[in-house]
C-alpha positions as CSV (number, residue, x, y, z in Angstrom):
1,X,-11.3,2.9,-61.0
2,X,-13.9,4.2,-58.8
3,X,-14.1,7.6,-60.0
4,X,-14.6,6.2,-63.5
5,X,-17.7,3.8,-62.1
6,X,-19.1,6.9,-60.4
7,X,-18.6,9.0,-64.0
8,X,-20.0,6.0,-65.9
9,X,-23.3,6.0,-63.7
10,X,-23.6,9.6,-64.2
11,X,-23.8,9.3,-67.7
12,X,-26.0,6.0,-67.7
13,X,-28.5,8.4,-65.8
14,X,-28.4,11.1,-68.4
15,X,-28.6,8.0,-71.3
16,X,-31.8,6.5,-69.6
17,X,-33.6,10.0,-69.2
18,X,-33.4,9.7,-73.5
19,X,-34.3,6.1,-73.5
20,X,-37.2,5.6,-71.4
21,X,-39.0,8.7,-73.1
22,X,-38.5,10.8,-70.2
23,X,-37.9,15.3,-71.0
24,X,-34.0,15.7,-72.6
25,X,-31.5,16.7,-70.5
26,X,-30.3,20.4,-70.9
27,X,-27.2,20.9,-73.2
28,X,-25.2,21.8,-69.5
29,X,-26.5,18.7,-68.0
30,X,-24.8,17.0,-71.0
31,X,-21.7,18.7,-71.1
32,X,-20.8,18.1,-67.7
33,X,-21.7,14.6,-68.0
34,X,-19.1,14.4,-70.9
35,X,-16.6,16.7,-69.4
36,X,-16.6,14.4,-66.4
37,X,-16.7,11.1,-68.0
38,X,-13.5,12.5,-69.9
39,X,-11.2,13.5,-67.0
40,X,-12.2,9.9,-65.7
41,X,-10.4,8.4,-68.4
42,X,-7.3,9.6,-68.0
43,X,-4.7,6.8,-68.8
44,X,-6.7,6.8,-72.8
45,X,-6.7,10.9,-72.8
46,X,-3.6,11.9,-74.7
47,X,-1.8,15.5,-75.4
48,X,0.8,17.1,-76.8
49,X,3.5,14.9,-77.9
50,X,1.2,11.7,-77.6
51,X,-1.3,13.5,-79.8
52,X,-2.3,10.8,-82.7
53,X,-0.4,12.5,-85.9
54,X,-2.9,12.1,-88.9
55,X,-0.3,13.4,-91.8
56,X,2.5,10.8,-92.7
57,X,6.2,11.6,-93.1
58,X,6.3,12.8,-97.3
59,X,7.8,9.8,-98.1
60,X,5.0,7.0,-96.5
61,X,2.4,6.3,-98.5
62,X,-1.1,6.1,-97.5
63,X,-2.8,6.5,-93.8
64,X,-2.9,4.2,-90.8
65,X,-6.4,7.0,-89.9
66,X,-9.5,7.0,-91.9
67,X,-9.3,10.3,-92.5
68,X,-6.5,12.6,-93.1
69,X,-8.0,15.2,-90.4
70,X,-10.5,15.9,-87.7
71,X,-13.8,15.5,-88.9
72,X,-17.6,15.9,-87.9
73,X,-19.8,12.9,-87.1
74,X,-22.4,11.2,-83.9
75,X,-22.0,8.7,-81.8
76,X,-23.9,6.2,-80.1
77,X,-23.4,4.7,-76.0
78,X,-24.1,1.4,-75.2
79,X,-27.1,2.6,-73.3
80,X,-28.0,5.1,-77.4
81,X,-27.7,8.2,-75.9
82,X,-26.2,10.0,-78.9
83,X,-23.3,12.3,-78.8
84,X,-23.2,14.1,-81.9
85,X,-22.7,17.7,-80.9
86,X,-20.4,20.3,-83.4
87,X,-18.2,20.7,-80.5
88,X,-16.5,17.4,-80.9
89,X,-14.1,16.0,-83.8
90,X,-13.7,12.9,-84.9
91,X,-10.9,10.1,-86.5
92,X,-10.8,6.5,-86.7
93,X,-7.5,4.2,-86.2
94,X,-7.6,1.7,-89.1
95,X,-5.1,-0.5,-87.0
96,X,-6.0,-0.4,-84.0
97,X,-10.0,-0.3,-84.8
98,X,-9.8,2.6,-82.0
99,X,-12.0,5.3,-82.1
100,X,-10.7,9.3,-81.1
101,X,-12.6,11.8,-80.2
102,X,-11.7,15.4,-78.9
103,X,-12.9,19.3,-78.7
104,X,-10.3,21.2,-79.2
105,X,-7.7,19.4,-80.9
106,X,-5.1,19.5,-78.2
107,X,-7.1,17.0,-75.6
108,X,-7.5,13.6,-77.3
109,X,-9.8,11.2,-76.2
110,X,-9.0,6.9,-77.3
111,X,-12.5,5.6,-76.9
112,X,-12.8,2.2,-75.6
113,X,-14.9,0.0,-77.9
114,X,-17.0,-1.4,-75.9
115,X,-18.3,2.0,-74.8
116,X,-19.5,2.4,-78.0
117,X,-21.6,0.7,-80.3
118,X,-21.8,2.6,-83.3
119,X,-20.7,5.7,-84.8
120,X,-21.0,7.9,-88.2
121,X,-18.4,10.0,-89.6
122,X,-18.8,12.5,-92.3
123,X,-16.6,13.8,-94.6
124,X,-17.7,16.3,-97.1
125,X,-21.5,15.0,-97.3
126,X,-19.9,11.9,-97.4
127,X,-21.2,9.0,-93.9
128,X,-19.2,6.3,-92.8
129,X,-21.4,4.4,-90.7
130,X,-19.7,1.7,-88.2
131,X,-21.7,-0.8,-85.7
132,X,-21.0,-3.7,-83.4
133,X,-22.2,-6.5,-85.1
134,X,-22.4,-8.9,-82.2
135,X,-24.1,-11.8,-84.6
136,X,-20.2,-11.8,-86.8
137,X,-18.2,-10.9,-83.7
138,X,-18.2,-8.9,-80.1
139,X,-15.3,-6.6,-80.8
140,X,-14.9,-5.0,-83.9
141,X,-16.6,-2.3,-85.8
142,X,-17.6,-2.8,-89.0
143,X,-18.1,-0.8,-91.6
144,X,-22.4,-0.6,-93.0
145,X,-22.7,-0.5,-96.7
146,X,-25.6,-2.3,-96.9
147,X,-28.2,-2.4,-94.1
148,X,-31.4,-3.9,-94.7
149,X,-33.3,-6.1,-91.4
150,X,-35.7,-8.2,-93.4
151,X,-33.8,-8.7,-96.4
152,X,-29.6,-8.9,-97.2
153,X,-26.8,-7.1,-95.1
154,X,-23.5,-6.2,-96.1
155,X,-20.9,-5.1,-94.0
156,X,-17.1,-4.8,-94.5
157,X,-14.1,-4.9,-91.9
158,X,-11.1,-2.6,-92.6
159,X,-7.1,-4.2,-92.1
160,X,-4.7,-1.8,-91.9
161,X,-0.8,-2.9,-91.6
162,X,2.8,-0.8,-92.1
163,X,5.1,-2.6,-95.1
164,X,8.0,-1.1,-94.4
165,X,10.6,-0.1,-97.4
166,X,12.3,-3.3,-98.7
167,X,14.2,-1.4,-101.8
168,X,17.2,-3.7,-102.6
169,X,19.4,-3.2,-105.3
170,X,22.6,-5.0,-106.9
171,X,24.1,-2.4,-109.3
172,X,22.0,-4.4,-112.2
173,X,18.4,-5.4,-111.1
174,X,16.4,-2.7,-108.3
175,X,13.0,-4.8,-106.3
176,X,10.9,-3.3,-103.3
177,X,10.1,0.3,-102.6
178,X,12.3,2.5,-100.9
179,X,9.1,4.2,-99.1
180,X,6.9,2.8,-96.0
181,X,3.5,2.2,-97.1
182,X,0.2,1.6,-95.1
183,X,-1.6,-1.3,-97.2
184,X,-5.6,-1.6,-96.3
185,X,-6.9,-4.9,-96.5
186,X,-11.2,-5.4,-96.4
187,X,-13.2,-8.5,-95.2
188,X,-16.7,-8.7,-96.3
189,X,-19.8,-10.3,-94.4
190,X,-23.2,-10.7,-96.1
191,X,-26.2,-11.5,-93.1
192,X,-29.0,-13.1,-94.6
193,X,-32.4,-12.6,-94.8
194,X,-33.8,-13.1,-90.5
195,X,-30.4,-12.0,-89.2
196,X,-29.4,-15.4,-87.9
197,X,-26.9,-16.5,-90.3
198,X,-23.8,-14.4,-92.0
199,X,-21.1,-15.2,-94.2
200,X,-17.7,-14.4,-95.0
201,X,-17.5,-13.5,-98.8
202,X,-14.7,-12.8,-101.3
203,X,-14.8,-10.2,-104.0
204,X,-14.4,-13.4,-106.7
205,X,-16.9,-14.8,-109.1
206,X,-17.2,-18.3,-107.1
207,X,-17.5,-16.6,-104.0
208,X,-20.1,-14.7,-104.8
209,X,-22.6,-17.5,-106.7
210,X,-21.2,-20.3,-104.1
211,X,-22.7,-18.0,-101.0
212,X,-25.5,-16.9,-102.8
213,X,-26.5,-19.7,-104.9
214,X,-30.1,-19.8,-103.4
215,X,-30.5,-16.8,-105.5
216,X,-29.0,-18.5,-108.4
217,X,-31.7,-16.6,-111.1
218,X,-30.7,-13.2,-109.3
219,X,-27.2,-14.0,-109.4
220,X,-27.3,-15.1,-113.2
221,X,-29.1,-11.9,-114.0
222,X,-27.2,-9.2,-112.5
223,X,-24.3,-11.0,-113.7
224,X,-25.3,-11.2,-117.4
225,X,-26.3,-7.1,-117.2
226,X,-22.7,-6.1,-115.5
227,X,-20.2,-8.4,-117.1
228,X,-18.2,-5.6,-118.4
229,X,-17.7,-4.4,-114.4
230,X,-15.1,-5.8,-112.5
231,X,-16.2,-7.9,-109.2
232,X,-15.3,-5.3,-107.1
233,X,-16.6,-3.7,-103.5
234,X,-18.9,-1.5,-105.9
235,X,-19.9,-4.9,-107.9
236,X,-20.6,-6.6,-104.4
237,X,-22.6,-4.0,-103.2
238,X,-24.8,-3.6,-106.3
239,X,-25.8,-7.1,-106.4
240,X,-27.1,-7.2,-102.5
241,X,-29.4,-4.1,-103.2
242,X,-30.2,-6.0,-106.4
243,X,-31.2,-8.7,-104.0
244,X,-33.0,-6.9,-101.8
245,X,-35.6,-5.5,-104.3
Protein backbone atom coordinates (compact mmCIF):
# COMPACT_ATOMS: atom_id res chain seq x y z
CA UNK A 1 0.00 0.00 0.00
CA UNK A 2 2.71 2.41 0.65
CA UNK A 3 4.77 1.80 -2.27
CA UNK A 4 1.67 2.39 -4.47
CA UNK A 5 1.07 5.95 -2.57
CA UNK A 6 4.75 6.79 -3.08
CA UNK A 7 4.19 5.60 -7.13
CA UNK A 8 0.98 7.57 -7.20
CA UNK A 9 2.74 10.84 -5.97
CA UNK A 10 5.34 10.34 -8.45
CA UNK A 11 3.08 10.43 -11.18
CA UNK A 12 0.81 13.24 -9.75
CA UNK A 13 4.24 15.28 -9.97
CA UNK A 14 4.82 14.39 -13.55
CA UNK A 15 0.74 15.12 -14.23
CA UNK A 16 1.00 18.72 -12.58
CA UNK A 17 4.29 19.67 -14.48
CA UNK A 18 1.52 19.27 -17.85
CA UNK A 19 -1.26 20.98 -15.94
CA UNK A 20 0.05 24.02 -14.51
CA UNK A 21 1.84 24.97 -17.89
CA UNK A 22 5.10 24.20 -16.70
CA UNK A 23 8.13 22.53 -19.72
CA UNK A 24 6.93 18.59 -20.55
CA UNK A 25 8.62 16.04 -18.95
CA UNK A 26 11.12 14.07 -21.11
CA UNK A 27 9.66 10.79 -22.70
CA UNK A 28 12.22 8.82 -19.87
CA UNK A 29 10.79 10.89 -17.18
CA UNK A 30 7.47 9.47 -18.35
CA UNK A 31 8.29 6.01 -18.81
CA UNK A 32 9.70 5.44 -15.54
CA UNK A 33 6.87 7.15 -14.02
CA UNK A 34 4.63 4.53 -15.79
CA UNK A 35 6.95 1.64 -15.42
CA UNK A 36 6.87 2.27 -11.72
CA UNK A 37 3.33 3.03 -11.20
CA UNK A 38 2.81 -0.49 -12.95
CA UNK A 39 4.95 -2.75 -10.80
CA UNK A 40 2.98 -0.97 -7.85
CA UNK A 41 -0.02 -2.48 -8.94
CA UNK A 42 0.67 -5.73 -8.70
CA UNK A 43 -2.37 -7.72 -7.32
CA UNK A 44 -4.42 -5.98 -10.94
CA UNK A 45 -1.24 -6.93 -13.21
CA UNK A 46 -1.93 -10.24 -14.79
CA UNK A 47 0.23 -12.83 -17.03
CA UNK A 48 0.31 -15.85 -18.55
CA UNK A 49 -2.51 -17.98 -17.84
CA UNK A 50 -4.55 -15.04 -16.15
CA UNK A 51 -3.94 -13.11 -19.39
CA UNK A 52 -7.68 -11.74 -20.46
CA UNK A 53 -8.51 -14.07 -23.63
CA UNK A 54 -10.22 -11.74 -26.28
CA UNK A 55 -11.22 -14.74 -28.93
CA UNK A 56 -14.28 -16.96 -27.66
CA UNK A 57 -14.39 -20.74 -27.82
CA UNK A 58 -15.91 -21.34 -31.83
CA UNK A 59 -19.01 -22.17 -30.60
CA UNK A 60 -19.86 -18.69 -28.20
CA UNK A 61 -21.24 -16.09 -29.89
CA UNK A 62 -20.29 -12.68 -29.60
CA UNK A 63 -17.52 -10.92 -27.13
CA UNK A 64 -17.53 -10.07 -23.39
CA UNK A 65 -14.32 -7.28 -24.84
CA UNK A 66 -15.02 -4.34 -27.00
CA UNK A 67 -12.71 -5.38 -29.33
CA UNK A 68 -11.68 -8.60 -30.60
CA UNK A 69 -7.77 -7.53 -30.10
CA UNK A 70 -5.28 -5.20 -28.74
CA UNK A 71 -5.79 -1.89 -30.09
CA UNK A 72 -4.30 1.76 -30.19
CA UNK A 73 -5.89 4.61 -28.22
CA UNK A 74 -5.05 7.72 -25.17
CA UNK A 75 -5.89 7.94 -22.00
CA UNK A 76 -6.60 10.52 -19.50
CA UNK A 77 -5.47 10.61 -15.34
CA UNK A 78 -7.51 12.03 -12.94
CA UNK A 79 -5.06 14.82 -12.60
CA UNK A 80 -5.25 14.86 -17.49
CA UNK A 81 -1.95 13.93 -17.93
CA UNK A 82 -2.48 11.89 -21.10
CA UNK A 83 -1.03 8.62 -21.85
CA UNK A 84 -1.44 7.91 -25.25
CA UNK A 85 1.94 6.63 -26.43
CA UNK A 86 2.25 3.76 -29.43
CA UNK A 87 3.85 1.66 -26.97
CA UNK A 88 0.75 0.73 -25.13
CA UNK A 89 -2.39 -1.48 -26.28
CA UNK A 90 -5.54 -1.26 -25.39
CA UNK A 91 -9.13 -3.43 -24.61
CA UNK A 92 -12.18 -2.68 -22.70
CA UNK A 93 -14.18 -5.36 -20.52
CA UNK A 94 -17.93 -4.88 -21.43
CA UNK A 95 -18.80 -6.65 -18.14
CA UNK A 96 -16.85 -5.65 -15.88
CA UNK A 97 -16.66 -1.86 -17.27
CA UNK A 98 -12.69 -2.49 -16.62
CA UNK A 99 -10.25 -1.00 -18.54
CA UNK A 100 -6.76 -3.13 -19.76
CA UNK A 101 -3.87 -1.76 -20.75
CA UNK A 102 -0.35 -3.42 -21.58
CA UNK A 103 3.00 -3.06 -23.81
CA UNK A 104 3.85 -6.03 -24.78
CA UNK A 105 0.99 -8.31 -24.73
CA UNK A 106 2.35 -10.69 -22.13
CA UNK A 107 2.11 -8.09 -19.00
CA UNK A 108 -1.54 -6.95 -18.47
CA UNK A 109 -2.47 -4.14 -16.66
CA UNK A 110 -6.62 -3.99 -15.02
CA UNK A 111 -6.96 -0.29 -14.62
CA UNK A 112 -8.77 0.87 -11.70
CA UNK A 113 -11.56 3.26 -12.69
CA UNK A 114 -11.26 5.68 -10.69
CA UNK A 115 -7.62 6.29 -11.90
CA UNK A 116 -9.03 7.17 -14.89
CA UNK A 117 -11.41 9.51 -16.20
CA UNK A 118 -11.65 9.11 -19.78
CA UNK A 119 -10.22 7.22 -22.50
CA UNK A 120 -10.40 6.85 -26.52
CA UNK A 121 -9.92 3.79 -28.34
CA UNK A 122 -9.44 3.42 -32.02
CA UNK A 123 -10.02 0.85 -34.26
CA UNK A 124 -9.39 1.25 -37.90
CA UNK A 125 -9.94 5.17 -37.92
CA UNK A 126 -12.74 4.36 -36.04
CA UNK A 127 -12.81 6.48 -31.81
CA UNK A 128 -14.58 5.15 -29.07
CA UNK A 129 -14.52 7.91 -26.69
CA UNK A 130 -15.53 6.99 -22.89
CA UNK A 131 -15.74 9.58 -19.76
CA UNK A 132 -16.83 9.71 -16.17
CA UNK A 133 -19.93 11.46 -16.20
CA UNK A 134 -20.10 12.33 -12.54
CA UNK A 135 -23.58 14.50 -13.18
CA UNK A 136 -25.41 10.57 -14.29
CA UNK A 137 -23.17 8.56 -11.90
CA UNK A 138 -19.46 8.34 -10.09
CA UNK A 139 -18.46 5.00 -11.42
CA UNK A 140 -19.09 4.08 -14.82
CA UNK A 141 -17.79 4.98 -18.18
CA UNK A 142 -19.88 5.85 -20.66
CA UNK A 143 -19.70 5.77 -23.93
CA UNK A 144 -19.72 9.88 -25.97
CA UNK A 145 -21.75 9.95 -29.01
CA UNK A 146 -22.84 13.10 -28.70
CA UNK A 147 -20.90 15.87 -26.83
CA UNK A 148 -21.98 19.28 -27.04
CA UNK A 149 -21.56 21.76 -23.43
CA UNK A 150 -24.00 24.45 -24.32
CA UNK A 151 -26.46 22.53 -26.22
CA UNK A 152 -27.75 18.53 -25.99
CA UNK A 153 -25.47 15.43 -24.79
CA UNK A 154 -25.82 12.01 -25.49
CA UNK A 155 -24.18 9.31 -23.96
CA UNK A 156 -24.79 5.55 -23.82
CA UNK A 157 -23.77 2.79 -21.22
CA UNK A 158 -22.85 -0.72 -22.53
CA UNK A 159 -24.37 -4.18 -20.51
CA UNK A 160 -22.80 -7.02 -21.26
CA UNK A 161 -24.09 -10.54 -19.74
CA UNK A 162 -23.20 -14.54 -20.69
CA UNK A 163 -26.74 -16.54 -21.68
CA UNK A 164 -25.58 -19.73 -21.44
CA UNK A 165 -26.94 -22.57 -23.97
CA UNK A 166 -30.51 -23.65 -22.97
CA UNK A 167 -31.10 -26.06 -26.17
CA UNK A 168 -33.88 -28.49 -25.01
CA UNK A 169 -35.28 -30.92 -27.10
CA UNK A 170 -38.19 -33.70 -26.78
CA UNK A 171 -37.75 -35.86 -29.95
CA UNK A 172 -40.75 -33.57 -31.56
CA UNK A 173 -40.33 -29.76 -30.72
CA UNK A 174 -36.24 -28.23 -30.38
CA UNK A 175 -36.24 -24.40 -28.09
CA UNK A 176 -32.97 -22.52 -26.93
CA UNK A 177 -29.59 -22.52 -28.51
CA UNK A 178 -27.11 -25.03 -27.96
CA UNK A 179 -24.30 -22.19 -28.04
CA UNK A 180 -23.24 -19.55 -25.09
CA UNK A 181 -23.77 -16.17 -26.27
CA UNK A 182 -22.66 -12.72 -24.92
CA UNK A 183 -25.92 -10.43 -25.34
CA UNK A 184 -24.98 -6.47 -25.09
CA UNK A 185 -27.52 -4.43 -23.63
CA UNK A 186 -27.28 -0.15 -24.00
CA UNK A 187 -28.71 2.58 -21.74
CA UNK A 188 -29.01 5.99 -23.10
CA UNK A 189 -28.71 9.40 -21.17
CA UNK A 190 -29.47 12.68 -22.95
CA UNK A 191 -27.88 15.96 -20.60
CA UNK A 192 -29.64 19.01 -21.44
CA UNK A 193 -28.89 22.15 -22.43
CA UNK A 194 -26.55 23.91 -18.99
CA UNK A 195 -25.42 20.40 -17.85
CA UNK A 196 -27.55 20.28 -14.74
CA UNK A 197 -30.14 17.97 -15.68
CA UNK A 198 -29.94 14.36 -17.64
CA UNK A 199 -32.34 11.77 -18.51
CA UNK A 200 -32.62 8.30 -19.06
CA UNK A 201 -34.19 7.71 -22.59
CA UNK A 202 -35.51 4.62 -24.51
CA UNK A 203 -35.01 3.99 -28.13
CA UNK A 204 -39.10 4.21 -28.48
CA UNK A 205 -41.31 6.84 -30.13
CA UNK A 206 -42.90 8.03 -26.60
CA UNK A 207 -39.70 8.08 -25.05
CA UNK A 208 -38.21 10.18 -27.21
CA UNK A 209 -41.18 13.09 -27.65
CA UNK A 210 -42.12 12.47 -23.78
CA UNK A 211 -38.23 13.57 -22.75
CA UNK A 212 -37.98 15.98 -25.31
CA UNK A 213 -41.36 17.47 -25.63
CA UNK A 214 -39.96 21.09 -25.04
CA UNK A 215 -38.68 20.71 -28.45
CA UNK A 216 -41.97 19.47 -29.59
CA UNK A 217 -41.66 21.53 -33.29
CA UNK A 218 -38.02 19.87 -33.62
CA UNK A 219 -39.27 16.60 -32.54
CA UNK A 220 -42.41 16.74 -35.09
CA UNK A 221 -40.03 17.74 -37.84
CA UNK A 222 -37.23 15.39 -37.79
CA UNK A 223 -39.81 12.87 -37.25
CA UNK A 224 -41.98 13.70 -40.33
CA UNK A 225 -38.41 13.80 -42.59
CA UNK A 226 -37.20 10.16 -41.13
CA UNK A 227 -40.35 8.12 -40.71
CA UNK A 228 -39.13 5.45 -42.99
CA UNK A 229 -35.97 4.98 -40.37
CA UNK A 230 -36.37 2.84 -37.50
CA UNK A 231 -35.97 4.52 -33.84
CA UNK A 232 -32.79 3.18 -33.52
CA UNK A 233 -29.22 4.32 -31.73
CA UNK A 234 -28.47 5.96 -35.25
CA UNK A 235 -32.24 7.54 -35.19
CA UNK A 236 -31.40 8.84 -31.54
CA UNK A 237 -28.37 10.21 -32.30
CA UNK A 238 -29.55 12.15 -35.43
CA UNK A 239 -32.27 13.88 -33.78
CA UNK A 240 -29.84 15.40 -30.83
CA UNK A 241 -27.44 16.85 -33.42
CA UNK A 242 -30.67 17.91 -35.11
CA UNK A 243 -31.25 19.65 -31.87
CA UNK A 244 -28.28 21.05 -31.46
CA UNK A 245 -28.24 23.16 -34.69
Amino acid sequence: MGKRVIILAILMVVFNTITDGQEEPSPVAVQNAMQDFTQSLGSHINGGSFMPVFSHKEDTKGNRYLFDGWVHGAVISANNFVLDSMNYLFNYDKMTHHLFLTKDKKKVIEVQNEEFKAFTLIQENQQFVFVHVPLINQTDFFEELVKQSEKYSLYRLIHTRIKRADYRTNGLFESGNDYDEYVDNYDYYVIFPGGRVYKKILLRTKSIKDILSMEHSKIKAYFSDHWENNVDEAFLTGLILYLNQ
